[in-house]
N, C-alpha and C positions, 0 to 999 in steps of 0.2 A: 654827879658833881664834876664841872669840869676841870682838868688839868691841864699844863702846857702839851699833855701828850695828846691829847683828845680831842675830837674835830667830829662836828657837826653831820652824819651822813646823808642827810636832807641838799646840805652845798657841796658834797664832793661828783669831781667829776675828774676820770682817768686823765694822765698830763695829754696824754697824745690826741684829746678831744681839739686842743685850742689849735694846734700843729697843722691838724686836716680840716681846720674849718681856715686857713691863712693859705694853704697848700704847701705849706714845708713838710708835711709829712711824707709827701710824695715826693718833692724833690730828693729828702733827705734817704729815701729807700732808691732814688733813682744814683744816686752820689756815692752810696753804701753798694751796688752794685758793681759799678767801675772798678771799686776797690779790690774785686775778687781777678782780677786781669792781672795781676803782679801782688799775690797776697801776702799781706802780712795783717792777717786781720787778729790774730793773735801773736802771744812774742815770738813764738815759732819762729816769723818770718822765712817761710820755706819759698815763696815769690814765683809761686809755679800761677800758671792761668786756669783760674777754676771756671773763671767764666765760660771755656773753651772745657772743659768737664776735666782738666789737670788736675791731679792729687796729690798729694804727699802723704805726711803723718797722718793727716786724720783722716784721710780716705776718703775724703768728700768733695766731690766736684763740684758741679752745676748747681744743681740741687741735696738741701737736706735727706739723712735720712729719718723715716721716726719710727722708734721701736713699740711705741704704745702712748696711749693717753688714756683718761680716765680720770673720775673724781677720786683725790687720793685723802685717802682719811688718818694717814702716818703723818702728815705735817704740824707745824708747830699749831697749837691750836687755836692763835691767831690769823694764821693760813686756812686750815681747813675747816673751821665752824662747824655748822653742822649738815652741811650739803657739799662738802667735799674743795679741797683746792686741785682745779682745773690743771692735772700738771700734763706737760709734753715730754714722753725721753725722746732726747734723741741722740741715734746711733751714736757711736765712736765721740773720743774725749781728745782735748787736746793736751792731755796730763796723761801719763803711763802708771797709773799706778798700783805698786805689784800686791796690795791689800784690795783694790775696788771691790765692793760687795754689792755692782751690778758689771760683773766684769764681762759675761755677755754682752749686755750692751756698752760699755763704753771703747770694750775694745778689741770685739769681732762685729764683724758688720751685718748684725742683727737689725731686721726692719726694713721696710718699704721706703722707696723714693719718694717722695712729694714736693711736688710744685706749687706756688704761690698760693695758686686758686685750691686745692687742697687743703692747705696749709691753715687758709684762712675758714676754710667751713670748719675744720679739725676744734678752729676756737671757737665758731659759735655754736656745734655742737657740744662742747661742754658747757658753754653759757646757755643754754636751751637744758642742759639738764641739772640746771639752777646753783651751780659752784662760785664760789667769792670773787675765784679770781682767775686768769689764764698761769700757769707756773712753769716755766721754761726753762728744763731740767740738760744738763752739761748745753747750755748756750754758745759757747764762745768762740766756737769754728763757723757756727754758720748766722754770727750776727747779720750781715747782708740778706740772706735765704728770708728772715721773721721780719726786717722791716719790708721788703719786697711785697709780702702776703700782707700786713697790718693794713695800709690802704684800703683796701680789698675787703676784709674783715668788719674796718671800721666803717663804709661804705653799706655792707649788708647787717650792720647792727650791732657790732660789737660796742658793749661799753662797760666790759669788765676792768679792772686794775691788772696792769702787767707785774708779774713778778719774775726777776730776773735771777734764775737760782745756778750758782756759778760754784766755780773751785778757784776762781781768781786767779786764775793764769788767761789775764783776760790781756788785749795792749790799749793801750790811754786814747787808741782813737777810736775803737770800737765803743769806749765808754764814752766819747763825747758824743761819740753819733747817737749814742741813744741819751742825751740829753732831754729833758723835758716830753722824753716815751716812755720810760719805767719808772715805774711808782714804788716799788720796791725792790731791793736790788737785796739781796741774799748771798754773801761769797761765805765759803770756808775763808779758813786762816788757818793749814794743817803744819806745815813747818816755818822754824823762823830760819834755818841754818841752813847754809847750800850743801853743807854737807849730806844731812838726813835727806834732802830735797832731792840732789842727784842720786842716793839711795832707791830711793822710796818713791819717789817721783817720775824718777828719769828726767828731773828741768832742775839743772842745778840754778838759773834764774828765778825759779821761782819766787823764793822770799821777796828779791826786790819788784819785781811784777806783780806779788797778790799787795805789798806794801804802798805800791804807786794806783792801783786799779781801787783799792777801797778807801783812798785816802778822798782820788775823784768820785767815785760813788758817792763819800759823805756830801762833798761838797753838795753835788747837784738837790739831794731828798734831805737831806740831814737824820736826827736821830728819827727813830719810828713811832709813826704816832698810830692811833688807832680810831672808831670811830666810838658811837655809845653804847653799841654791843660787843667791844672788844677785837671787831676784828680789823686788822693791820690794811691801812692804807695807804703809807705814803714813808718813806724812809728808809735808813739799814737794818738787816737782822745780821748778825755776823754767827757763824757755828764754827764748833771746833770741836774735833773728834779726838776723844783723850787715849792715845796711847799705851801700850803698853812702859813702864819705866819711862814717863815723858813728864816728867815737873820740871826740868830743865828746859822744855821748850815749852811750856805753859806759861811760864812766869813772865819770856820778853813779850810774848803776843799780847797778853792779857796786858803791861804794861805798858804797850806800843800803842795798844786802844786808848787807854784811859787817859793816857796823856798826848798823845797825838793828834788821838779822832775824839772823842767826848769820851766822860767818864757817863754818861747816859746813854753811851752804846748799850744797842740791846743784845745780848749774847746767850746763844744755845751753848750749854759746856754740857757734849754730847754723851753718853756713856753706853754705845749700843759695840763697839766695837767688836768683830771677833774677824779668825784667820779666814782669806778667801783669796779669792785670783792664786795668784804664784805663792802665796805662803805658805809652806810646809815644816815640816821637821828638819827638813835637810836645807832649806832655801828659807834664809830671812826668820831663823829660828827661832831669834831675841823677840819677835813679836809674834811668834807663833801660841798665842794664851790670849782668851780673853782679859778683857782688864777689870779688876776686882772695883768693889762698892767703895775700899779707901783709895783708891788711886781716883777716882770722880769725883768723889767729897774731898781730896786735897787738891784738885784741880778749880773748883770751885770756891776754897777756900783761897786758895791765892789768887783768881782774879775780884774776890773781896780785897784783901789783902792790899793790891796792888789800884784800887780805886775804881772799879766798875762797879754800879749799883743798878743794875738793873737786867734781870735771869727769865729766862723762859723756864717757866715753869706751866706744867700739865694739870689745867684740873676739866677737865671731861664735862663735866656734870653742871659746869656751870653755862658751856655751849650750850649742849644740849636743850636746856632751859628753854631757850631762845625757837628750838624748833619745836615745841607743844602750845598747843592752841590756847 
């Protein structure tokens, strides 16, 4: 039966299809380049010449790095189905943050260099090994690098749906440049207050940066819709990774959503949390414990609460369906 979420997959086709048959999709990767000459391709703005292989924070010059790819079967299970969401890590994050539970890769520089041409077989070797979708995992340093290669990609076959999977410390123009490229756009929303953020973060901007980046996100996809097997085509998924002792910053984000962006945001209220990177007993102690079954149940209870009706919830079994004869 159809719903306002639900969309025909018979008519769908990735945004960036209409882009490369006009050739804006090349200009736009050729525009997204320049940018790296004086960058501020995230809020960082550090305006070193990456083009010329200059770094900063993220330790990323010229070119991407990528730590791995592969069909990932941890995603929400409107990502992964049942032949896996096609994700990319790649190295180093432009967020520091001293919990990351991939802190090899986001913030030692784990992984191989890749150029365009790489870049773009990388996607349709996962599309060749039959995944939903491409999933472009800490994106936000090297948005220039993915539209460079996309060309490329979509040229020798690509026409999967891009998912744009972020921490949202993204800047407003990285996110216009991928206008009508991403189909779905994925940020966290991990703190509201610049306090915990400079903490925990090291970007005491961030609140207003992931604030300003998914507000334009909605606009461009709006909420998430799906197709008639369920899986996610075209819109936001928003996650939020519940804290330890954190209903005080549950309550403005989940508020911030529902009456800001849509109360038909769709939102992961994550509960997988435990200590890694720098947390120890002696460093960042207050979050050194995993976070209990009540602290996730009342983290989800108040983005009920607060007017959001619509949860990622897990059921395995009903994908799977989809991949038996």
């Amino acid at each position: 039966m159809s719903t306002p979420f639900t969309i025909n997959s018979e008519k769908f086709e990735p945004a960036y299809m209409k882009l490369h048959r006009t050739g804006e999709l090349f200009r736009r990767s050729r525009e997204a380049l320049r940018a790296l000459t004086n960058c501020r391709v995230c809020p960082r703005d550090c305006e070193v010449d990456r083009l010329n292989n200059e770094f900063a924070l993220c330790k990323t010059g010229r070119y991407a790095y990528v730590s791995s790819f592969f069909p990932h079967f941890g995603e929400e299970d409107c990502l992964r189905g049942w032949n896996g969401s096609g994700t990319i890590f790649f190295s180093m994050c432009n967020l520091k943050c001293v919990f990351c539970q991939n802190y090899d890769i986001s913030q030692k520089h784990d992984g191989d260099e890749v150029g365009p041409e790489a870049l773009a077989q990388i996607m349709l070797r996962l599309q060749a090994m039959g995944c939903h979708n491409i999933n472009f995992v800490t994106p936000e340093h090297v948005v220039p690098q993915i539209l460079e290669a996309l060309p490329m990609a979509v040229e020798m076959g690509l026409r999967l749906p891009l998912v744009y999977n972020t921490g949202a410390y993204d800047s407003l123009e990285s996110i216009e440049s991928l206008c009508d490229i991403v189909d779905i756009f994925m940020p966290d929303f991990k703190y509201w207050e610049e306090k915990e953020s400079s903490t925990y973060l090291k970007a005491k901007s961030y609140p207003d940066a992931a604030r300003a980046a998914i507000k334009a996100m909605h606009e461009q996809v709006g909420d998430l819709v799906f197709d008639e097997k369920g899986l996610a085509r075209r819109g936001v998924l928003v996650r939020h990774l519940v804290m330890p002792n954190s209903a005080e910053n549950v309550r403005p984000i989940m508020r911030w959503l529902a009456n800001e962006i849509s109360p038909d945001t769709y939102v992961n209220i994550m509960d997988q949390y435990r200590p890694a990177g720098k947390v120890t007993e002696n460093r960042f102690r207050e979050i050194c414990r995993r976070t209990t079954s009540e602290e996730h149940a009342e983290a989800v209870r108040i983005a009920k609460e607060e007017g959001l009706r619509r949860f990622d919830t897990r059921d395995p079994e009903a994908f799977l369906a989809y991949a038996l004869p």
